[in-house]
KOLMI-942169 format. One line per 4 residues: their letters; for each residue x, y, z of N, C-alpha, C. Coordinates in steps of 0.1 Angstrom, whole numbers, always signed. Layout:
<rs>
a) X Y Z X Y Z X Y Z; ...
</rs>
This chain:
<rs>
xxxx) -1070 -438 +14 -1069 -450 +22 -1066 -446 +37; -1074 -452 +46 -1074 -448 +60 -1063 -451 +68; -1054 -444 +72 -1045 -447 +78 -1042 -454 +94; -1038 -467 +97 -1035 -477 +105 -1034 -465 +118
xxxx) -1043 -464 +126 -1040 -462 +144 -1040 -468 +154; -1027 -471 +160 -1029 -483 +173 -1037 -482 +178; -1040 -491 +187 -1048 -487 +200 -1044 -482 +212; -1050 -479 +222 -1042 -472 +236 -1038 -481 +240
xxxx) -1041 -495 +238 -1034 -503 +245 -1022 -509 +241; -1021 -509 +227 -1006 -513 +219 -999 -500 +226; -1002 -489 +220 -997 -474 +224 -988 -478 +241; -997 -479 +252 -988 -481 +266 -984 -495 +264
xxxx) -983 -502 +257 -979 -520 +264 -963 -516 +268; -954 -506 +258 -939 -506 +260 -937 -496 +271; -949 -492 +277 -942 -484 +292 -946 -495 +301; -961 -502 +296 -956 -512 +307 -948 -524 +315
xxxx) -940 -532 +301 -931 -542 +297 -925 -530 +306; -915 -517 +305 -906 -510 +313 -904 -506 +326; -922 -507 +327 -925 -498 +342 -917 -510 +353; -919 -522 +355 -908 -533 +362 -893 -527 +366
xxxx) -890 -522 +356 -873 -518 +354 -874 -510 +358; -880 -504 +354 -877 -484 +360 -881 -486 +369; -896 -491 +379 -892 -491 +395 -880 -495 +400; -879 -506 +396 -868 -511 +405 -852 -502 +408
xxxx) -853 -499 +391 -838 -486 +389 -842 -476 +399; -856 -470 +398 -858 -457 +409 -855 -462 +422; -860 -475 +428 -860 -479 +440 -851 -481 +447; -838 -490 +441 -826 -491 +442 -817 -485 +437
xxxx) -818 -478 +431 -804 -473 +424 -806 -456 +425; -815 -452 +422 -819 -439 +418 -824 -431 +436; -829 -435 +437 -831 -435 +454 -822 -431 +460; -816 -444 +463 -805 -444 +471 -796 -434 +473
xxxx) -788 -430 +459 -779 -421 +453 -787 -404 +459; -798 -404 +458 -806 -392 +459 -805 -392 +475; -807 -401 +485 -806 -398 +496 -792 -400 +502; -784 -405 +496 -767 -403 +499 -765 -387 +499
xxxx) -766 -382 +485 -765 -370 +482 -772 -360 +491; -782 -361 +499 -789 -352 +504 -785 -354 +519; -778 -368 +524 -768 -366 +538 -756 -361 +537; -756 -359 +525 -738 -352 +524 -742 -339 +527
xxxx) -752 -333 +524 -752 -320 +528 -761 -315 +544; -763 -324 +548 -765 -327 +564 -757 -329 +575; -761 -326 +587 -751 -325 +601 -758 -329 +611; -750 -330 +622 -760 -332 +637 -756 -323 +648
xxxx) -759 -313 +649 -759 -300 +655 -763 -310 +674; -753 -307 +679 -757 -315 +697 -759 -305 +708; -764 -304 +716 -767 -296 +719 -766 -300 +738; -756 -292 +747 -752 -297 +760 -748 -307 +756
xxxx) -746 -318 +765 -737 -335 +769 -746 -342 +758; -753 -337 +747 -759 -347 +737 -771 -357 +741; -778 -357 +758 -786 -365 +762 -796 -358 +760; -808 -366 +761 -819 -360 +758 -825 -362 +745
xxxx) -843 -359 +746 -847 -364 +733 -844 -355 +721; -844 -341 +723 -842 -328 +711 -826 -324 +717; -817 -331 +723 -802 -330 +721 -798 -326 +711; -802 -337 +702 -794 -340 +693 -802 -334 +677
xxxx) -800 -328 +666 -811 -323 +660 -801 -320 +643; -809 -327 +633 -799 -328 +623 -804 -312 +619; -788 -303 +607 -790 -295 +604 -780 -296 +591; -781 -285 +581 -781 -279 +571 -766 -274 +573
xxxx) -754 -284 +561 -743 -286 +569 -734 -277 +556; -740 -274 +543 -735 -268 +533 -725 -278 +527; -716 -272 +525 -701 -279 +516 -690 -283 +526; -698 -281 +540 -683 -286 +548 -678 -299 +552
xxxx) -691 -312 +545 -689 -321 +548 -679 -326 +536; -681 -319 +521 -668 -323 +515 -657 -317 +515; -656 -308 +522 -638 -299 +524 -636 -306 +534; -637 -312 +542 -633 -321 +549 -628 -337 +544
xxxx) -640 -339 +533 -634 -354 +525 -624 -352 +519; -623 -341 +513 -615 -337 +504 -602 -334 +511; -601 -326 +522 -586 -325 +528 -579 -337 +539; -594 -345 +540 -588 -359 +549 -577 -364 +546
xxxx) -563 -368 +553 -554 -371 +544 -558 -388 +544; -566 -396 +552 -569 -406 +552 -577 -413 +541; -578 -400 +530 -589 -401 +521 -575 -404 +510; -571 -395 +510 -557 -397 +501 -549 -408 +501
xxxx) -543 -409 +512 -536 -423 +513 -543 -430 +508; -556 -437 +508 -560 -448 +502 -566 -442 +492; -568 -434 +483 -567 -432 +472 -553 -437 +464; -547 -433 +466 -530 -437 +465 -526 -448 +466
xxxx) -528 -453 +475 -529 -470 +475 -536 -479 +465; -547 -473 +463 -560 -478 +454 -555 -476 +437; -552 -469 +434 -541 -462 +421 -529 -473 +423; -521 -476 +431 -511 -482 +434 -515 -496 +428
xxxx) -525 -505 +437 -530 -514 +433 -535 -519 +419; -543 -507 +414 -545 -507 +403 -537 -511 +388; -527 -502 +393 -514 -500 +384 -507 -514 +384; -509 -523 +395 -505 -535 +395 -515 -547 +387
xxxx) -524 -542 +392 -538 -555 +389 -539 -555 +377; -542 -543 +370 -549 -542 +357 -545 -548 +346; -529 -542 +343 -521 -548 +334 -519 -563 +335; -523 -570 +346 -516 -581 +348 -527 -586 +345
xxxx) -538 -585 +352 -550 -591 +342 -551 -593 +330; -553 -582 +327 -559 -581 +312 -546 -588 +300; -530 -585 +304 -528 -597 +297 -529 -609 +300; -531 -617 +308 -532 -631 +313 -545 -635 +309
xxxx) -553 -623 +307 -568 -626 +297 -569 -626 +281; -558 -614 +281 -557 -618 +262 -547 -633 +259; -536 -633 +269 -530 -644 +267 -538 -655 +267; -553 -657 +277 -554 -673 +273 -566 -672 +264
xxxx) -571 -663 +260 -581 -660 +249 -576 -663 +233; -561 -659 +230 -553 -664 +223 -554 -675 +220; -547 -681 +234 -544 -696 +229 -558 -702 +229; -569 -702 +236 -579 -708 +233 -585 -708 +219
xxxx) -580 -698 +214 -583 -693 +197 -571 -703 +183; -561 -707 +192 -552 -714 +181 -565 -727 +174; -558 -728 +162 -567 -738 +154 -567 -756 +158; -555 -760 +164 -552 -771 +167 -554 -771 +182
xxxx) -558 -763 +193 -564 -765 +202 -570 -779 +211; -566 -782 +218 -574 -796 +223 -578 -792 +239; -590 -798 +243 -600 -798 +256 -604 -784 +259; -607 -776 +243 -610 -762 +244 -620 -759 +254
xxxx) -632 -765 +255 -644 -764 +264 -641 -764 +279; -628 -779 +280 -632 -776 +294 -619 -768 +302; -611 -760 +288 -598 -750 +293 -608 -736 +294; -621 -737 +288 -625 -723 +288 -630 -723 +300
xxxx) -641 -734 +307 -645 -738 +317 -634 -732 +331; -621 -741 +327 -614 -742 +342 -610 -725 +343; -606 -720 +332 -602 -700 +338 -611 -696 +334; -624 -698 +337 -638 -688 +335 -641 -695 +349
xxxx) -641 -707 +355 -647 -709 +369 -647 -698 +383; -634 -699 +377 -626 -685 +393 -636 -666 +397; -641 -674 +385 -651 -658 +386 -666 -662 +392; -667 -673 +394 -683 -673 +398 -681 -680 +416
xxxx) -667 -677 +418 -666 -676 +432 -667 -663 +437; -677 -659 +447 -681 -646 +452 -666 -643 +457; -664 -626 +456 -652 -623 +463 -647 -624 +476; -658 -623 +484 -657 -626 +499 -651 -641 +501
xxxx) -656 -649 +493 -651 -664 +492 -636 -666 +489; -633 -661 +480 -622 -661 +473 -609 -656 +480; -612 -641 +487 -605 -636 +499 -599 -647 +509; -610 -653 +515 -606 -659 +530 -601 -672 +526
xxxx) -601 -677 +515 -595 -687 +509 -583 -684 +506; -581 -674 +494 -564 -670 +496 -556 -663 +510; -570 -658 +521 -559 -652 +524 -556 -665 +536; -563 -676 +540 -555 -683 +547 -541 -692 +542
xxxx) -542 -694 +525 -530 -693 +518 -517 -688 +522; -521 -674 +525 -512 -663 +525 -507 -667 +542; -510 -673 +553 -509 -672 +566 -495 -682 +570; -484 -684 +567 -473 -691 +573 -473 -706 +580
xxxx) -490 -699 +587 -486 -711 +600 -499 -723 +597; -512 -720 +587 -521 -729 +581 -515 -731 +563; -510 -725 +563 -504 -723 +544 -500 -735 +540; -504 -746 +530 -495 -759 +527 -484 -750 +518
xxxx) -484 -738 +515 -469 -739 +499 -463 -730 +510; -465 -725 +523 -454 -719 +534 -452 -736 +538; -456 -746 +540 -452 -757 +545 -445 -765 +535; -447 -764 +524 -437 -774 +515 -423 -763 +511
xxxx) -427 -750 +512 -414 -741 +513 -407 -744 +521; -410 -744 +535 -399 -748 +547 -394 -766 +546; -400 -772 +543 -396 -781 +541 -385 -785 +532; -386 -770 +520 -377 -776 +511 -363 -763 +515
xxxx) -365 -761 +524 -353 -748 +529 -352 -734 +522; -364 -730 +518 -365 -721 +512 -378 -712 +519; -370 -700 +517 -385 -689 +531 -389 -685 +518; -407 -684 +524 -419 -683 +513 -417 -663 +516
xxxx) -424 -661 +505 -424 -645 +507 -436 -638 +518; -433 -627 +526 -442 -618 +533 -452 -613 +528; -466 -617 +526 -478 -612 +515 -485 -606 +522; -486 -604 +534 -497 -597 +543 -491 -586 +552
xxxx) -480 -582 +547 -467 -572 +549 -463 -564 +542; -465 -550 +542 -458 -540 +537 -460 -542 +517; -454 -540 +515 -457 -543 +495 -461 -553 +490; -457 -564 +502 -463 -579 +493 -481 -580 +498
xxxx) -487 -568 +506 -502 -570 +506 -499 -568 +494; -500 -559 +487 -509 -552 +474 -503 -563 +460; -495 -575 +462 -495 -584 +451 -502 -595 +459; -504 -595 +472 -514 -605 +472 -531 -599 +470
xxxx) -535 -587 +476 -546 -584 +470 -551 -582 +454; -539 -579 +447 -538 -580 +429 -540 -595 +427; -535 -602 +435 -534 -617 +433 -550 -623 +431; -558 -618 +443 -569 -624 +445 -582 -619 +436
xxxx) -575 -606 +425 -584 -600 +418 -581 -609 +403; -570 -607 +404 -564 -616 +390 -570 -626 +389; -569 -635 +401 -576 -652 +400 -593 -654 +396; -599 -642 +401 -613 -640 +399 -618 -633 +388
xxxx) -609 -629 +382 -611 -618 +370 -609 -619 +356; -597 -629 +358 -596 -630 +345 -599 -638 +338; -613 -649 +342 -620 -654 +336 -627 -649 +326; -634 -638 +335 -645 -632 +328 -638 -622 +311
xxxx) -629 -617 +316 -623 -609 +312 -617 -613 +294; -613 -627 +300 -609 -639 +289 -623 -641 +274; -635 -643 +284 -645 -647 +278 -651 -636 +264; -648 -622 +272 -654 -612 +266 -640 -608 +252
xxxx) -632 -615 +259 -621 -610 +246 -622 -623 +234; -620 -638 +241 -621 -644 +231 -636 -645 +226; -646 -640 +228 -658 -642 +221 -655 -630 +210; -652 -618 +210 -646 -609 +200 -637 -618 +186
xxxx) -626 -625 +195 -618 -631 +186 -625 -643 +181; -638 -650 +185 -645 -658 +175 -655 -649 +162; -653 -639 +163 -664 -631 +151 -653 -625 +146; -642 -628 +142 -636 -625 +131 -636 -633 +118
xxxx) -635 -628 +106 -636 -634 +98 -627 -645 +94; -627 -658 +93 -615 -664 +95 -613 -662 +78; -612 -656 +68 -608 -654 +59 -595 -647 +60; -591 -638 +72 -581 -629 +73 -576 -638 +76
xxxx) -574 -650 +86 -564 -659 +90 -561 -665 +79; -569 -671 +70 -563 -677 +58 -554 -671 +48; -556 -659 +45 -550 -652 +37 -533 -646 +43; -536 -648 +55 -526 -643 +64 -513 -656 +66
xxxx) -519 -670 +67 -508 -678 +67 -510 -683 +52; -515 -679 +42 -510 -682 +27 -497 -672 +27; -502 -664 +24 -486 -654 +29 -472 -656 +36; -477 -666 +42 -464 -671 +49 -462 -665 +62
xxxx) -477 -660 +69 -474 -658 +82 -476 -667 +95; -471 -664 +104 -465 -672 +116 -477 -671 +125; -480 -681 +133 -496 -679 +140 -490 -667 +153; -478 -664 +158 -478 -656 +164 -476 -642 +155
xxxx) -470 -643 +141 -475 -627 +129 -489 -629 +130; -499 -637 +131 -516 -635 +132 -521 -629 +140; -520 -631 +153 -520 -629 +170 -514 -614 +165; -504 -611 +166 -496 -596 +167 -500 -591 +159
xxxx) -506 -592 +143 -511 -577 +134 -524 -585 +132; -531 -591 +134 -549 -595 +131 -554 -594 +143; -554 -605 +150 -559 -605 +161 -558 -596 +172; -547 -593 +178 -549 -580 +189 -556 -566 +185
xxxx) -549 -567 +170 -556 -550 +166 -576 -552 +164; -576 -563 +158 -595 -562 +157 -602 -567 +172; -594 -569 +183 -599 -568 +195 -598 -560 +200; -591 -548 +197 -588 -534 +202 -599 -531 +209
xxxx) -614 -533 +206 -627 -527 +212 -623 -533 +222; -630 -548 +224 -627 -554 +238 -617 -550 +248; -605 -550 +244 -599 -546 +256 -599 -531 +260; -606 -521 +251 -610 -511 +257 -618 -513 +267
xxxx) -629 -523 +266 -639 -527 +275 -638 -528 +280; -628 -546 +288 -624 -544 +298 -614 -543 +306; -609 -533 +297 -597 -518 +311 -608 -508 +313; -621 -507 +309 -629 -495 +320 -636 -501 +324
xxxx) -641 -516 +324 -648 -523 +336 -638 -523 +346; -624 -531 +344 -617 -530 +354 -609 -517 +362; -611 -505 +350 -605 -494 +358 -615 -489 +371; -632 -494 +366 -636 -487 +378 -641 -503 +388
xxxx) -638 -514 +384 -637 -522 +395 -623 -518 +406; -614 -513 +404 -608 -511 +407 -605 -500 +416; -612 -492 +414 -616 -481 +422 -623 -482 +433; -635 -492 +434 -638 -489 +446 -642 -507 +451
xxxx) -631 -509 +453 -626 -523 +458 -630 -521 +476; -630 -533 +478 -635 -528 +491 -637 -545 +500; -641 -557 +489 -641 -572 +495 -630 -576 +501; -621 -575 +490 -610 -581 +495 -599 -576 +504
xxxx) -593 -564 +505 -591 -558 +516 -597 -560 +529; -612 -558 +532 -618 -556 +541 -616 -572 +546; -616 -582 +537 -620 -597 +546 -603 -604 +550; -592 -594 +542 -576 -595 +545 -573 -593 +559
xxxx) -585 -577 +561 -577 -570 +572 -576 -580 +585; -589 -585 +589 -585 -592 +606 -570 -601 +606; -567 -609 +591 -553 -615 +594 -539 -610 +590; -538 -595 +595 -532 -589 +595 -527 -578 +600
xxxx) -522 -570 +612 -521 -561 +615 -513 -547 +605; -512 -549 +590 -504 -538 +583 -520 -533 +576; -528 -536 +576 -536 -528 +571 -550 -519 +579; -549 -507 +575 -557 -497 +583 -573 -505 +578
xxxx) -578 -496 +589 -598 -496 +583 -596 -488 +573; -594 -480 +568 -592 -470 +558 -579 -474 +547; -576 -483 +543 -567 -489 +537 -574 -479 +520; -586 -485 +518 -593 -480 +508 -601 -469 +505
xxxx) -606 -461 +500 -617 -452 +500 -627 -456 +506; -634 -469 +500 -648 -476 +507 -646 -479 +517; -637 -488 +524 -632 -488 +536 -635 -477 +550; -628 -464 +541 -635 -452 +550 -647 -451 +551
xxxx) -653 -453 +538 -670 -449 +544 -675 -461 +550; -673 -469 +548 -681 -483 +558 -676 -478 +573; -661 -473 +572 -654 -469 +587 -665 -460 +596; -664 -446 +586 -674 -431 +590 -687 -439 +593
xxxx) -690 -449 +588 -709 -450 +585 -712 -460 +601; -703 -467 +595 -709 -483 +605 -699 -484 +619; -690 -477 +617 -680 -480 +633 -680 -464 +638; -677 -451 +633 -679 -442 +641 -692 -436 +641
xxxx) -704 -443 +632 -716 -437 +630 -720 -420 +624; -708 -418 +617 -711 -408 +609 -715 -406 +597; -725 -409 +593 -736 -412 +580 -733 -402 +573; -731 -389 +577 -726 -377 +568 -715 -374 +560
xxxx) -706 -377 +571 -696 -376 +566 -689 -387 +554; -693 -398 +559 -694 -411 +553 -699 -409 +542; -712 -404 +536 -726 -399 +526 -714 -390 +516; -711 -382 +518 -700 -371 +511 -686 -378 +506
xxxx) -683 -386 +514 -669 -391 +509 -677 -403 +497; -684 -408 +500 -690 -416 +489 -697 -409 +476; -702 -395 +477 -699 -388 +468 -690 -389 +460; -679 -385 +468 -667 -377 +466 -659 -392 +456
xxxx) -661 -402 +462 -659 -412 +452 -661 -422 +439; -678 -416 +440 -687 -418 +427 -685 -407 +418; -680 -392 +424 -681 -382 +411 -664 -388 +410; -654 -387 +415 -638 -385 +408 -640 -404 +395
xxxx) -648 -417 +401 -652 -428 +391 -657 -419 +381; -667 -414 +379 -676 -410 +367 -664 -399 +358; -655 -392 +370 -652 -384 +356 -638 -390 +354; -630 -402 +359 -618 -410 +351 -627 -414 +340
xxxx) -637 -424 +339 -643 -436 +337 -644 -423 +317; -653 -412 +319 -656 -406 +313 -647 -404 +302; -635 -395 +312 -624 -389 +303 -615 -399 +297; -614 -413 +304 -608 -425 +297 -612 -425 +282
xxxx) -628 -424 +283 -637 -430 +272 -634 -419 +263; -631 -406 +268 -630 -396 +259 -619 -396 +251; -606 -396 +258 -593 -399 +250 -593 -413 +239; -600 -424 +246 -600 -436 +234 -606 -428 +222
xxxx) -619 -423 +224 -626 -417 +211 -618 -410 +207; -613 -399 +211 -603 -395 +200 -590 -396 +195; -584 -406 +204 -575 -414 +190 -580 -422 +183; -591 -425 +186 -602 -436 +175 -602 -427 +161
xxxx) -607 -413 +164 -613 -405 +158 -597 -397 +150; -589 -399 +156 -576 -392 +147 -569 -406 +142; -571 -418 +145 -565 -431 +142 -572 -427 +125; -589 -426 +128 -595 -428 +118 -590 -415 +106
</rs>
């Protein structure tokens, strides 16, 4: 019996259904990265008072543009700050997301659709939006809750000052975040078998004994999920800072990592230096993001 051979055309159809994608990933994504990478190892060699048409002439800069990212201490501080924030945002999210993924999961539930609705909306406001809205919130002198504070003789707290930025910038991630966040945990918690729940309150368990040994442990994936979406959203933040800073004199251009390179790139016009620290910030993401993933799998892997 003669055995079935496609044709060349069945044969390419699935590179061509792909070839769309893959341009585009090479053109934007793949690209880009390749010519970042290749200004980080570039310079501009000036030559006399830098006037003139061959003044100025790029040159072959080696590793000095990252021993310099690397010993900036302007690079550190907002690293440090950014970890700082982190350490504040993350946790607070992610439970305010299993907490209302929870209750949207209890059985007697009422106006589930449009409670899913109202804390999943806050995320399909762009961040830039979201910023200049909270941060005129945050401003004393346009604020209504600084105006119904003083009214009721009570001083509202300092948010755009010293420690209380970084709970109002956690603030404005939390509001926009934990929609999403919510969504991806209670859709987990609808593909469980609700046989465990039955068997679980025949027994005589309490819907918060359900929640504590059923439910949090078989969403364990999900929230792996999203604590490394949000560990590396978190990393290179850059909206809401940046749209804080004009109503505020406590925060630097450089408050953030990204901050710096938008600083180096677009206000002192140093594309190289800038090009290297954005390196320098995509390799230290890839290898937390990595080694995160790595430690989960192996207590997965010694749990198991």
């Amino acid at each position: 019996m003669a055995s079935h051979q496609p044709s060349p055309t069945r044969r390419l159809a699935p590179y061509a259904f792909l070839s769309p994608a893959v341009a585009l990933f090479a053109l934007f994504f793949a690209l880009p990265i390749g010519y970042a990478i290749y200004l980080s190892f570039r310079a501009v060699h000036v030559k006399g008072l830098g006037l003139g048409a061959h003044a100025r002439t790029e040159v072959w800069a080696g590793l000095s543009n990252y021993t310099s990212a690397l010993a900036d201490p302007e690079l550190l501080a907002g690293s440090g700050r950014t970890l700082l924030y982190g350490a504040l945002l993350v946790p607070t999210m992610l439970g305010a997301a299993l907490f209302f993924a929870l209750l949207l999961d209890t059985p007697r539930l009422r106006l589930g659709a449009f409670s899913r609705l109202a804390i999943f909306l806050p995320y399909a406001v762009p961040g830039i939006v979201a910023s200049l809205l909270w941060g005129f919130l945050y401003l004393p002198t346009v604020s209504p809750g600084y105006f119904l504070l003083d009214k009721a003789g009570i001083g509202g707290p300092d948010l755009l000052h010293g420690n209380g930025l970084f709970v109002a910038l956690a603030n404005i991630a939390v509001w926009g975040g934990t929609g999403f966040n919510m969504i991806v945990i209670y859709t987990s918690l609808r593909a469980i078998p609700a046989e465990l729940y039955e068997a679980a309150r025949l027994d005589g368990a309490s819907e918060l004994q359900v929640a504590l040994r059923i439910k949090i442990p078989m969403v364990a994936p999900s929230l792996v999920l999203t604590f490394f979406f949000s560990m590396i959203a978190t990393l290179q933040v850059f909206s809401e800072p940046m749209t804080l800073k004009p109503l505020t004199n406590s925060m630097s251009s450089t408050w953030s990592p990204l901050m710096k390179v938008y600083r180096d790139a677009f206000v002192q016009g140093d594309i190289y230096s800038a090009a290297a620290t954005s390196v320098v910030v995509a390799t230290a993401t890839l290898v937390l993001s990595f080694g995160f993933l790595k430690l989960v799998n192996k207590r997965s892997e010694g749990g198991s």
